[in-house]
DRENTIFI-924176 format. One record per atom (N, C-alpha, C, O): residue number from 1; x, y, z; residue in three letters; atom name. Coordinates in Angstrom, 1 decimal. Each point is the difference from the previous one (the first is absolute). Example, Ala and Ser with C-alpha at 12.3 -4.5 7.8 and 13.67 -1.06 7.14 Angstrom:
// DRENTIFI-924176
<site resi="1" u="13.2" v="-5.7" w="7.8" resn="ALA" name="N"/>
<site resi="1" u="-0.9" v="1.2" w="0.0" resn="ALA" name="CA"/>
<site resi="1" u="0.9" v="1.2" w="0.0" resn="ALA" name="C"/>
<site resi="1" u="1.0" v="0.0" w="0.7" resn="ALA" name="O"/>
<site resi="2" u="-1.4" v="1.1" w="-1.4" resn="SER" name="N"/>
<site resi="2" u="0.9" v="1.1" w="0.0" resn="SER" name="CA"/>
<site resi="2" u="-0.8" v="1.1" w="0.8" resn="SER" name="C"/>
<site resi="2" u="0.5" v="1.1" w="0.1" resn="SER" name="O"/>
//
This chain:
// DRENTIFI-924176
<site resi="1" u="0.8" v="-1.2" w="0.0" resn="UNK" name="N"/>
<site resi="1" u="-0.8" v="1.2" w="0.0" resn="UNK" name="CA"/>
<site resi="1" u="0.9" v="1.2" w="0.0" resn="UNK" name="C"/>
<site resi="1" u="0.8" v="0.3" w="0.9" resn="UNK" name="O"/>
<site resi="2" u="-1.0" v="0.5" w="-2.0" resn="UNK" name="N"/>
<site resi="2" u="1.2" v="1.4" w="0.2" resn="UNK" name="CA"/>
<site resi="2" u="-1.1" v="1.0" w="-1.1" resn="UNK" name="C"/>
<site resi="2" u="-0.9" v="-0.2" w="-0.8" resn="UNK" name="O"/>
<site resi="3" u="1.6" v="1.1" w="1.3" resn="UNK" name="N"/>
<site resi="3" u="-0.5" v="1.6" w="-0.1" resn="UNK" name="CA"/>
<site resi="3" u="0.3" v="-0.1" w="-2.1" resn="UNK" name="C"/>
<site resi="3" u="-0.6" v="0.8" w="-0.6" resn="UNK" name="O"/>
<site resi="4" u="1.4" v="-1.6" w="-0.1" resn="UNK" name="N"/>
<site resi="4" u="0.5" v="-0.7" w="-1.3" resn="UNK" name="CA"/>
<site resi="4" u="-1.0" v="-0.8" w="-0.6" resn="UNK" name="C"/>
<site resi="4" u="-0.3" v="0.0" w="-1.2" resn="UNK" name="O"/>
<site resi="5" u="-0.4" v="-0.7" w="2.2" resn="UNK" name="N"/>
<site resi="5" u="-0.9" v="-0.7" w="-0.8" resn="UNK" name="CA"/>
<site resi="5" u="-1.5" v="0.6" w="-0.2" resn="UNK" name="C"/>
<site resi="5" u="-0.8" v="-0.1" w="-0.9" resn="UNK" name="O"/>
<site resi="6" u="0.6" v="1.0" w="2.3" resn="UNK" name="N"/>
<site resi="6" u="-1.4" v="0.9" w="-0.5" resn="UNK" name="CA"/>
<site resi="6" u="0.5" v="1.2" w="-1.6" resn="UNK" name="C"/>
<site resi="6" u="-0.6" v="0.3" w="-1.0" resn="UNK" name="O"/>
<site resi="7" u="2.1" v="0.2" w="1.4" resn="UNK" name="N"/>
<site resi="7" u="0.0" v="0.6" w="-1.5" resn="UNK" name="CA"/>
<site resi="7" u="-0.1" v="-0.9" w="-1.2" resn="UNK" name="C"/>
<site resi="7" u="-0.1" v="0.7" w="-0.9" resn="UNK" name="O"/>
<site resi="8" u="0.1" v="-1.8" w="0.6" resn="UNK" name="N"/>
<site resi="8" u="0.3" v="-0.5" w="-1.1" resn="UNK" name="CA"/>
<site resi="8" u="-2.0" v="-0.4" w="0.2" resn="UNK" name="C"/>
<site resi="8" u="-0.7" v="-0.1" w="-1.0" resn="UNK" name="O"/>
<site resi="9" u="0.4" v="-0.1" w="1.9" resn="UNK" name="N"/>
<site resi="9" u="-1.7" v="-0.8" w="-0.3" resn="UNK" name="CA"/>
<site resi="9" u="-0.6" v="1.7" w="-0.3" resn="UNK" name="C"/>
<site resi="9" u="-1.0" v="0.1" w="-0.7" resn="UNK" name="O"/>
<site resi="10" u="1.6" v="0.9" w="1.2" resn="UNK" name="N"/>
<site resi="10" u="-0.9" v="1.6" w="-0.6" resn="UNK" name="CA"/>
<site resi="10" u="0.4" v="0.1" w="-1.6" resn="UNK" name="C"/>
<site resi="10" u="-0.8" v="0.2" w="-0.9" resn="UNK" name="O"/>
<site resi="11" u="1.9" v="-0.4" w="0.9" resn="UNK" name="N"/>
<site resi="11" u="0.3" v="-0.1" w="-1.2" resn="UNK" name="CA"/>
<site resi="11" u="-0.7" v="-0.6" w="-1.4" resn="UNK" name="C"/>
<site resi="11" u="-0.2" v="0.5" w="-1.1" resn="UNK" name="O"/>
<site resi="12" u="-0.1" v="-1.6" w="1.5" resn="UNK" name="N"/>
<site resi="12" u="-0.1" v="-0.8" w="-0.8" resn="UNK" name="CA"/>
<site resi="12" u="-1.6" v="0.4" w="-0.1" resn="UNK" name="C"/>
<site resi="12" u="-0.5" v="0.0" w="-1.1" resn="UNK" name="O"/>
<site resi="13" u="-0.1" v="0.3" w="2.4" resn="UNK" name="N"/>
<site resi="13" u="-1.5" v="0.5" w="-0.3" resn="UNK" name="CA"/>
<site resi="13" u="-0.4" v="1.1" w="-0.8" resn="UNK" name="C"/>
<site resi="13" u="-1.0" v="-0.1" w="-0.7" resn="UNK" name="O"/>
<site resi="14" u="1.8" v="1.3" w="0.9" resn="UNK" name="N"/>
<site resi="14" u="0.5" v="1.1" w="-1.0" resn="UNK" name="CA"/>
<site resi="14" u="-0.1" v="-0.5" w="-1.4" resn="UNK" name="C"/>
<site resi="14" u="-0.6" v="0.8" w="-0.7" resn="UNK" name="O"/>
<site resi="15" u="1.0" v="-1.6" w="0.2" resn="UNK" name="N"/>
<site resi="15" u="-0.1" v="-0.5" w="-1.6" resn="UNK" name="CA"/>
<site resi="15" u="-0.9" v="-0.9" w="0.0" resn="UNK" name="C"/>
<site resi="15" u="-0.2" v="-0.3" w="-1.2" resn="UNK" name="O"/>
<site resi="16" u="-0.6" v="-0.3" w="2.0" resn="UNK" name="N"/>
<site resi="16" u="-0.7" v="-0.8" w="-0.3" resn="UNK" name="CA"/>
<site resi="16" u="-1.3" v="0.6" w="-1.0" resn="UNK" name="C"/>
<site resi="16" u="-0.6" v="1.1" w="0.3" resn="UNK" name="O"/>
<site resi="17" u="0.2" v="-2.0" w="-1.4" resn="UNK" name="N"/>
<site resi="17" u="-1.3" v="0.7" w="-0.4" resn="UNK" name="CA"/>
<site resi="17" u="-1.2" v="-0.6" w="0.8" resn="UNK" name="C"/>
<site resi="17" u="-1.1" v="0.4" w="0.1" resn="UNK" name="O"/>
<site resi="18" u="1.9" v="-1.5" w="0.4" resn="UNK" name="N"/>
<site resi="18" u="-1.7" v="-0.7" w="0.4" resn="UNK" name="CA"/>
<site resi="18" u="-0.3" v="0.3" w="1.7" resn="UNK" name="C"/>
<site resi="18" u="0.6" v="-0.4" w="0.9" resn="UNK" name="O"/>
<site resi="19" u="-2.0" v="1.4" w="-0.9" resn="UNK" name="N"/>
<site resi="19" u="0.3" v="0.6" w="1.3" resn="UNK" name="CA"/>
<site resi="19" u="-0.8" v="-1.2" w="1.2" resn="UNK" name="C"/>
<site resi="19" u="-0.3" v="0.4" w="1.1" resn="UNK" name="O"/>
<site resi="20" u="0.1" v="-1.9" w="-1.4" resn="UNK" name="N"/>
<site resi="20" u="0.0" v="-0.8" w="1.2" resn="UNK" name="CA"/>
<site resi="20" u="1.8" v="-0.7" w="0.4" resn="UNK" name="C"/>
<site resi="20" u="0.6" v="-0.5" w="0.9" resn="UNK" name="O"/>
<site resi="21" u="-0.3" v="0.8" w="-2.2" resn="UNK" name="N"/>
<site resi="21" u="1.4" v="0.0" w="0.5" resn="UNK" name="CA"/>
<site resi="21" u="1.0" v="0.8" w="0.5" resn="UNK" name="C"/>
<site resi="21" u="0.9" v="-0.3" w="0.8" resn="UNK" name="O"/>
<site resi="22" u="-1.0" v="1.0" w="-1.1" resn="UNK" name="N"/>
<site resi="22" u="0.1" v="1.7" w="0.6" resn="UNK" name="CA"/>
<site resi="22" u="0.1" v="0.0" w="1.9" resn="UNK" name="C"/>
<site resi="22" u="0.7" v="0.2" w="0.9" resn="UNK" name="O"/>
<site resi="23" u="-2.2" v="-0.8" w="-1.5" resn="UNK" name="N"/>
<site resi="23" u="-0.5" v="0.6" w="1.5" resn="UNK" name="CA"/>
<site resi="23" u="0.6" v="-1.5" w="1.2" resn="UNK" name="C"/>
<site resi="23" u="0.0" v="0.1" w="1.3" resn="UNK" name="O"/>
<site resi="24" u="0.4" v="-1.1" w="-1.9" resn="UNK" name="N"/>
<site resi="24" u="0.7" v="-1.2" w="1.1" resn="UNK" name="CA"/>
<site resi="24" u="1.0" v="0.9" w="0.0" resn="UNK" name="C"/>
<site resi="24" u="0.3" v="0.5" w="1.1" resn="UNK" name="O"/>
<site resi="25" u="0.4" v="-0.2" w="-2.2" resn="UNK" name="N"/>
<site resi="25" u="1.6" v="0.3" w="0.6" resn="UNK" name="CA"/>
<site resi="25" u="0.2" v="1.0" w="0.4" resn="UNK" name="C"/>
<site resi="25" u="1.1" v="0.5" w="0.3" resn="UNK" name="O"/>
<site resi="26" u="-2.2" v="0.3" w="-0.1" resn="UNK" name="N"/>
<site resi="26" u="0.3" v="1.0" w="1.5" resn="UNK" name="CA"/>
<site resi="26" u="-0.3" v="-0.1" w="0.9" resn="UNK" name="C"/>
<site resi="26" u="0.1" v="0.7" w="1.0" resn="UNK" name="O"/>
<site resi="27" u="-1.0" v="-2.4" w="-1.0" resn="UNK" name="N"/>
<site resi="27" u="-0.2" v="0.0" w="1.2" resn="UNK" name="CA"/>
<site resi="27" u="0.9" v="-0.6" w="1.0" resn="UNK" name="C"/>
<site resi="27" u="0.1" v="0.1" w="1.2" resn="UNK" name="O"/>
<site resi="28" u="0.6" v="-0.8" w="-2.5" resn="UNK" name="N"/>
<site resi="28" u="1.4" v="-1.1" w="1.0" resn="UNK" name="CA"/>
<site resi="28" u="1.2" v="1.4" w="0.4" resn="UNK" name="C"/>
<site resi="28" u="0.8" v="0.1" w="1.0" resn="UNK" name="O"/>
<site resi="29" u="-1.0" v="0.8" w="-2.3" resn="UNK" name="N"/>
<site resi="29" u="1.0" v="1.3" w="0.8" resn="UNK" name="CA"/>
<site resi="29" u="-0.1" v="0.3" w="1.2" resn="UNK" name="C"/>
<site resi="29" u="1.0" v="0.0" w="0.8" resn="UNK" name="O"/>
<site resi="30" u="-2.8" v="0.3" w="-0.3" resn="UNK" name="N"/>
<site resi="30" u="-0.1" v="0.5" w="1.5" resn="UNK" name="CA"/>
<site resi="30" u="0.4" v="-1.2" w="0.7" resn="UNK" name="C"/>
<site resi="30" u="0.9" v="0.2" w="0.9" resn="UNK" name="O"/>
<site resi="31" u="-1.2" v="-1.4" w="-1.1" resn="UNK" name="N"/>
<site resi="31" u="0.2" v="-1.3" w="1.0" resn="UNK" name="CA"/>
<site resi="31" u="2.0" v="0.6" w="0.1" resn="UNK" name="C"/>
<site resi="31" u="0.5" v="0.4" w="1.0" resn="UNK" name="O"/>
<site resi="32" u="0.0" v="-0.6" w="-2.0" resn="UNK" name="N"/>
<site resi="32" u="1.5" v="0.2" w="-0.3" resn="UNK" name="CA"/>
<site resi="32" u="0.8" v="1.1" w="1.2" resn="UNK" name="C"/>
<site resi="32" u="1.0" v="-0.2" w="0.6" resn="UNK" name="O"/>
<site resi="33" u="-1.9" v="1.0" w="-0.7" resn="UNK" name="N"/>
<site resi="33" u="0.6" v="1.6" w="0.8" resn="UNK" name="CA"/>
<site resi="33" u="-0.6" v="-0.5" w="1.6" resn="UNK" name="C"/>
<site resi="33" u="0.7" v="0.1" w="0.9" resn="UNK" name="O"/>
<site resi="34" u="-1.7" v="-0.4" w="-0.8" resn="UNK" name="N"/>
<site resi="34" u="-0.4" v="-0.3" w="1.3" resn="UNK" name="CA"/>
<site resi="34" u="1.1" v="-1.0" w="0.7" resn="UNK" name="C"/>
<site resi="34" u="0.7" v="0.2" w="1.0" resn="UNK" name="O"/>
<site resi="35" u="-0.6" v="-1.0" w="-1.6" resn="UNK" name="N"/>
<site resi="35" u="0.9" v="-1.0" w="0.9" resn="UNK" name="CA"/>
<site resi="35" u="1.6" v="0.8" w="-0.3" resn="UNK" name="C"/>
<site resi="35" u="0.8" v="-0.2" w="0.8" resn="UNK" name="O"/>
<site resi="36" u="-0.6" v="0.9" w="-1.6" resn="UNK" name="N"/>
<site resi="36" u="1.4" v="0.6" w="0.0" resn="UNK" name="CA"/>
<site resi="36" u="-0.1" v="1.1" w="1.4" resn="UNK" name="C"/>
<site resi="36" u="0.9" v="0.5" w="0.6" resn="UNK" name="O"/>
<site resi="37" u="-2.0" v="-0.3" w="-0.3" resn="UNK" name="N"/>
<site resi="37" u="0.1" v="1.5" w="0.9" resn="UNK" name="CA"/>
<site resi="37" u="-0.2" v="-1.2" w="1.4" resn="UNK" name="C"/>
<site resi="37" u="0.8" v="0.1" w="0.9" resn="UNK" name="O"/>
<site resi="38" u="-1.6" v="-0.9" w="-0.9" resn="UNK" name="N"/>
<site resi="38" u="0.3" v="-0.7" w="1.0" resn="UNK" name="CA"/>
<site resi="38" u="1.4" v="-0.4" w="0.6" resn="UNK" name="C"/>
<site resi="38" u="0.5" v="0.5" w="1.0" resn="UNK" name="O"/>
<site resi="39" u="-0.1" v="-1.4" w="-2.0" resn="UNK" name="N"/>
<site resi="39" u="1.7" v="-0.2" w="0.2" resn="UNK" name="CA"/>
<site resi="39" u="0.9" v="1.3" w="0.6" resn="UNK" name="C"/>
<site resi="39" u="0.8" v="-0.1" w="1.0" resn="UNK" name="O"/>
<site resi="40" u="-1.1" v="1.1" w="-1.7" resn="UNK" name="N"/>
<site resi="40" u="0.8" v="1.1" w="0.6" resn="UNK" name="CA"/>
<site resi="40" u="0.0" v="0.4" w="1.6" resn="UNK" name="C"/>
<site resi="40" u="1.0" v="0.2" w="0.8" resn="UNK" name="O"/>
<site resi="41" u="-2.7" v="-0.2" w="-0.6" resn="UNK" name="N"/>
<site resi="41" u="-0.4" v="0.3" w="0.9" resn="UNK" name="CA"/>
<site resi="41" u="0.4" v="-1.0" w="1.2" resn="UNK" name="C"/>
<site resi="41" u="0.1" v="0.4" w="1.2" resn="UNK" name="O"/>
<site resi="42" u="0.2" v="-1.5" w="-1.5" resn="UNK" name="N"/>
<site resi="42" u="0.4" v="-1.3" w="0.8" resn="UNK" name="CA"/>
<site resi="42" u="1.7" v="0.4" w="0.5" resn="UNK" name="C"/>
<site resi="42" u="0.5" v="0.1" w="1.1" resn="UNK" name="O"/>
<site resi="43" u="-0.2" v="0.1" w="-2.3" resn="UNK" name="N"/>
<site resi="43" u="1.4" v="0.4" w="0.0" resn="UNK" name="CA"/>
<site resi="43" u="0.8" v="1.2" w="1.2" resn="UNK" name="C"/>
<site resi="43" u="1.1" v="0.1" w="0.7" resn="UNK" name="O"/>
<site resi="44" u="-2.3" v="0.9" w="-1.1" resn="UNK" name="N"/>
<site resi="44" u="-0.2" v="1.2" w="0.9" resn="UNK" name="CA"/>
<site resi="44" u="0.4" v="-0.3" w="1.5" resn="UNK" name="C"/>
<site resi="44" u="1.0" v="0.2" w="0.7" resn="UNK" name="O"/>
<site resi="45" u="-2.4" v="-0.6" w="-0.6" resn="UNK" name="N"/>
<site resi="45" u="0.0" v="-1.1" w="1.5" resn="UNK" name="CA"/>
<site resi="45" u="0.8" v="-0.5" w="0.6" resn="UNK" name="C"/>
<site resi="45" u="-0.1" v="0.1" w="1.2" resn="UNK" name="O"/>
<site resi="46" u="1.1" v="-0.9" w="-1.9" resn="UNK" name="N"/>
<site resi="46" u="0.8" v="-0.8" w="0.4" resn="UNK" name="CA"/>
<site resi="46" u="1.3" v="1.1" w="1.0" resn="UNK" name="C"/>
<site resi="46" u="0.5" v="0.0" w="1.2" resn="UNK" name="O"/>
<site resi="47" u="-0.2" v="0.8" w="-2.8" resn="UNK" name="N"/>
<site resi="47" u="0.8" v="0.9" w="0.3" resn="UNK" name="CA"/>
<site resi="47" u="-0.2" v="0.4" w="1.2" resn="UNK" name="C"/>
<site resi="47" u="0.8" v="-0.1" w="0.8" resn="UNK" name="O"/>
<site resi="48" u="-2.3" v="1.0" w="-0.5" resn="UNK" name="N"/>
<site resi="48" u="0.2" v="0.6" w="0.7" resn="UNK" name="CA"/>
<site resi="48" u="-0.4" v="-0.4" w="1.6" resn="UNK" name="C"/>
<site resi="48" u="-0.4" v="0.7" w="0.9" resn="UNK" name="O"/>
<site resi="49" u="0.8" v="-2.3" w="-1.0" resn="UNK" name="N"/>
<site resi="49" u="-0.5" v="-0.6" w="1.4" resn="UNK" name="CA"/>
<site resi="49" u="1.8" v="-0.7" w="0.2" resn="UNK" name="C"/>
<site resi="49" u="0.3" v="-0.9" w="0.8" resn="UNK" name="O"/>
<site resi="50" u="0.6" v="1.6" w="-1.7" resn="UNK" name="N"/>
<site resi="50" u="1.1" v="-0.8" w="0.5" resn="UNK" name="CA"/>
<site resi="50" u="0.8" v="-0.7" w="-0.4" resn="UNK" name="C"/>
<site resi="50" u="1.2" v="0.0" w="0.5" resn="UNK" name="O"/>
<site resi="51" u="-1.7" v="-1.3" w="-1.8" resn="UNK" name="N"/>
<site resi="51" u="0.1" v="-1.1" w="-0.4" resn="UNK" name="CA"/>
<site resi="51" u="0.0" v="0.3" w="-1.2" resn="UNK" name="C"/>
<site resi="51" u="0.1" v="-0.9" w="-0.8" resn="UNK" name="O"/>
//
């Protein structure tokens, strides 16, 4: 899951003509960015507890 793979699923939705396809691969973008902000935010945490 990385901040790489929601750009390449926007991307790809951006050219898409077909807008039910369009519309999955932004949706796997948001899934994409959501767990990348999670990870960070885990990361965050970690940091700031120490470890």
């Amino acid at each position: 899951m990385s901040l790489s793979s929601a750009k390449n699923f926007a991307l790809r939705a951006a050219k898409s003509q077909d807008q039910k396809e369009a519309t999955e691969l932004l949706s796997k973008a948001i899934i994409e960015l959501t767990l990348a902000i999670e990870a960070q935010e885990a990361k965050i945490k970690k940091i700031n507890k120490g470890g």
